[in-house]
C-alpha positions in Angstrom: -2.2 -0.3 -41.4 0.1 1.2 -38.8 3.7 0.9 -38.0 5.7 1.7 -35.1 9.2 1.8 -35.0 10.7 2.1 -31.6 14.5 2.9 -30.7 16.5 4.3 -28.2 16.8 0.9 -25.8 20.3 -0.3 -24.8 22.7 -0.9 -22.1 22.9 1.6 -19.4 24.4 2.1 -15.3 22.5 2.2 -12.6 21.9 6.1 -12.4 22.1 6.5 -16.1 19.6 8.1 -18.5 18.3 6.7 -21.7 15.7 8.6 -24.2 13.3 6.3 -26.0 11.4 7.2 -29.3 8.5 5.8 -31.3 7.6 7.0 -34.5 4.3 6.0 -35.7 3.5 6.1 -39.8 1.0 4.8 -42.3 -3.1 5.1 -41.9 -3.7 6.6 -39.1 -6.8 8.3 -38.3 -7.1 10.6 -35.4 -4.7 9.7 -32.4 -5.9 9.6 -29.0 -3.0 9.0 -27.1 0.6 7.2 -27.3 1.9 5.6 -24.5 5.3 3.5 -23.3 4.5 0.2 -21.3 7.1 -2.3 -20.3 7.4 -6.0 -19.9 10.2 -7.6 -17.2 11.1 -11.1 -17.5 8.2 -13.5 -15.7 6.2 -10.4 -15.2 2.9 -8.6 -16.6 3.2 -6.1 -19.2 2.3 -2.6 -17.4 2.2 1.0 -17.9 5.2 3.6 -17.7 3.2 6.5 -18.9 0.6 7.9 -21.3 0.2 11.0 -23.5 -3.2 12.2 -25.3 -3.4 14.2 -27.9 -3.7 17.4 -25.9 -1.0 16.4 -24.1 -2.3 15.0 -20.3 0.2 13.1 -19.1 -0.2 9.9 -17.0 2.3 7.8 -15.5 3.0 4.9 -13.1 3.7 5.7 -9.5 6.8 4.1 -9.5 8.3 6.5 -12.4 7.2 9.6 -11.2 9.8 12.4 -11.1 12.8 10.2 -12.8 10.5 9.7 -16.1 9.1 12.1 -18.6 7.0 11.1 -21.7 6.8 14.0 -24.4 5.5 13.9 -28.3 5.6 15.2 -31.5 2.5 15.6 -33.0 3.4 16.9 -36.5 5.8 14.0 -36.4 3.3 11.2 -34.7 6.8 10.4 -32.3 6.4 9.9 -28.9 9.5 10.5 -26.4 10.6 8.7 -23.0 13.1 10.0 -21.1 14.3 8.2 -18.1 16.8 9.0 -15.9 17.8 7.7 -12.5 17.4 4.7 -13.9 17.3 1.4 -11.9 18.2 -2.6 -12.2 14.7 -3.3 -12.0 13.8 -0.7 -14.6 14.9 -3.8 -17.3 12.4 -4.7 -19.6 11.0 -4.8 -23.1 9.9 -1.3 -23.8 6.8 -0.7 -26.1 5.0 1.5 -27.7 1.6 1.9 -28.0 -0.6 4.0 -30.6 -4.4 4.2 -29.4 -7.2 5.9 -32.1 -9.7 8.0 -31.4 -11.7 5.4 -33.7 -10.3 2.5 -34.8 -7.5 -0.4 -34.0 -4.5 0.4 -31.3 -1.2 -0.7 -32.3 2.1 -2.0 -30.6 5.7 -1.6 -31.7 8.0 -4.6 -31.8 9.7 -3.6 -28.2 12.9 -2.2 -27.3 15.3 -3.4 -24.7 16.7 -1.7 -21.7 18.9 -3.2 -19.6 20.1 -1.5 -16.6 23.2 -3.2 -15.2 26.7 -2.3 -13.5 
């Protein structure tokens, strides 16, 4: 089994920054990638960005240039940092773990709320 703890979330100003982490621990096998997605009230869960193992990056058109996803591989933690952050950047953060072989996991889901 895999965990994910996620944390950095909180209350920020339009404009502000905010770094997210995600720390991944238990069985886990080979990682393929780890990834942030994000849910906003009455929407669909979608993608902020991706990292693989050799460290592609992928992100949402939207977040280009104001968000940068990093990771630790010695330490299975994956990083977010957003800044220039938006109202409609709110949402339930999460984190995603995907194997190489095997089952993907989610973390629980972190608030951000960006607000004056």
């Amino acid at each position: 089994q895999v965990q994910l703890v996620e944390s950095g979330g909180g209350l920020v100003q339009p404009g502000g920054s905010l770094r997210l982490s995600c720390t991944a621990s238990g069985t886990i096998f080979v990682i393929a990638a780890m990834g942030w997605y994000r849910q906003a009230p009455g929407k669909q869960l979608e993608l902020v960005a991706v990292i693989t193992s050799g460290g592609s990056t992928n992100y949402a058109d939207s977040m280009k240039g104001r968000f940068t996803i990093s990771r630790d591989n010695a330490k299975n933690t994956v990083y977010l940092q957003m800044n220039s952050l938006k109202p409609e950047d709110t949402a339930v953060y999460y984190c995603k773990l995907d194997q190489v072989i095997g089952a993907s996991y989610w973390g629980q889901g972190t608030q951000v709320t960006v607000s004056s």
